[in-house]
Each structure stands twice: as structure tokens, then as C-alpha cells.
N, C-alpha and C positions, 0 to 999 in steps of 0.2 A: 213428483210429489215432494212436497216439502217435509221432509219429517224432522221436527226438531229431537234434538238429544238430551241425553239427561243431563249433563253437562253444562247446556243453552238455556237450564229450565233454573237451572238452581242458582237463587238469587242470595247476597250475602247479607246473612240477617246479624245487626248490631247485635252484641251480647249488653242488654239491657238490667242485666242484673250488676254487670263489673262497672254498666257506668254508674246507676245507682249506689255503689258499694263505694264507689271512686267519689261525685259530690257529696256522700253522706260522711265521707273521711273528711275531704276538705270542710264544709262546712262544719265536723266537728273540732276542727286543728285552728278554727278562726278564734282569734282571744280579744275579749273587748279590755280598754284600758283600767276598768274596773276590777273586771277579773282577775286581773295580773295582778294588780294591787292587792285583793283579796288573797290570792293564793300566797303573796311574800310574808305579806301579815298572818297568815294560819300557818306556814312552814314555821314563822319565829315561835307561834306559840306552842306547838307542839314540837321545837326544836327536842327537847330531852328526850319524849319517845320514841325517835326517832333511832337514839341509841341503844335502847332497851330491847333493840331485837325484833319487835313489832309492826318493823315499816310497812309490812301490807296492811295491816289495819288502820295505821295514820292515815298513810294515803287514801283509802276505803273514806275515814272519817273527814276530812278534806275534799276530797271529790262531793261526799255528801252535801257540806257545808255549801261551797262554792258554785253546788248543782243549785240550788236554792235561787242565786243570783238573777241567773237567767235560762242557762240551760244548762245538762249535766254534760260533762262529758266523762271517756271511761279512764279508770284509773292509771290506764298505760299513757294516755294522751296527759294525765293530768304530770305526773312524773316523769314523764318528757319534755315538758311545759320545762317543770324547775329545771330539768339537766341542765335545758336551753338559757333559763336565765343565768344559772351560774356561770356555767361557759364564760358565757359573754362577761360577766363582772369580772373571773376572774383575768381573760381576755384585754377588758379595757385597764383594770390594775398594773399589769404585767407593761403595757404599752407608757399606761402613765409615768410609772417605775425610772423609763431609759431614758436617758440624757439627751434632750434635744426632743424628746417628743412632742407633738400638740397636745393638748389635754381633749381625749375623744368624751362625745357629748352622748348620752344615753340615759332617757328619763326616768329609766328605776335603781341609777346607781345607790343614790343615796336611800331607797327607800329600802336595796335588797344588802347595802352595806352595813 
């Protein structure tokens, strides 16, 4: 007699919520060229409250703004966004800086300079 085991029975079931959870990150972390734009342009304007202590609310209020555009994304994604762009401005300055370097091309320098 053939008797299968428990072992032979149990089949591996995808965990369909991590992947859910997983495209819902990516597709929130995608930034259209508009976006970007918009969010450089709302950091400058709300550049001062940003020192008053209240950075979660700007952010909050920004996120709002920017959600508008096309879709919202959350506040953490949005303030990662900027880290991101800084970074990098500061990244391409620093390289511009050194003697002998090419001048690196990146199309928000001037917009986030």
C-alpha cells in the first residue's frame, strides 16, 4: 500500500502578502520626473520650516501637496526621496570640486542647486 506522508503532502505555499507588501513598496518608491521636480520646488518653499523644529509636519504637508500630483506616497518614502537627492548633489559637487574631474551630468542639479 502506498501510503503517502505528511511530509509528501505539504505543498510550499508562496507567502502572498510579503509579495503584495514587496510590489506595493516598489511601486511606491517609483518617482515620476514631475514629482521630483515638485518635491525640489516644495523643499525650497518650506525650506525655513524646516528649521523651526517641525519637520514632521512639513514633511506631512509636502507629502500632501505632492500626493495630489499623481499618487501619494508615505511620508518616510517622501524624506528619503530628498536624502536621495541631496546625496547625490552633494556627491556630484564634491566630484566637480577635484582637479581633473569630468563634470558629472545629472538633470536636477540645477534645479536642486
Amino acid at each position: 500500500m502506498n501510503n503517502p506522508t505528511v511530509e509528501s503532502e505539504i505543498v510550499p505555499i508562496e507567502n502572498d502578502v510579503d509579495s503584495e507588501a514587496e510590489e506595493d513598496a516598489k511601486e511606491m518608491s517609483k518617482w515620476a520626473h514631475e514629482d521630483i521636480l515638485l518635491l525640489i520646488h516644495l523643499y525650497k518653499k518650506y525650506e525655513k520650516l524646516f528649521e523651526s523644529g517641525i519637520k514632521k509636519k512639513v514633511w506631512q504637508k509636502i507629502n500632501e501637496i505632492n500626493g495630489k500630483s499623481k499618487k501619494k506616497k508615505d511620508i518616510i518614502n517622501v524624506e528619503n526621496k530628498w536624502k536621495s537627492l541631496k546625496r547625490t548633489y552633494k556627491n556630484i559637487k564634491i566630484k566637480s570640486a577635484q582637479s581633473g574631474s569630468q563634470r558629472k551630468h545629472w538633470e536636477y542639479f540645477f534645479s536642486y542647486g
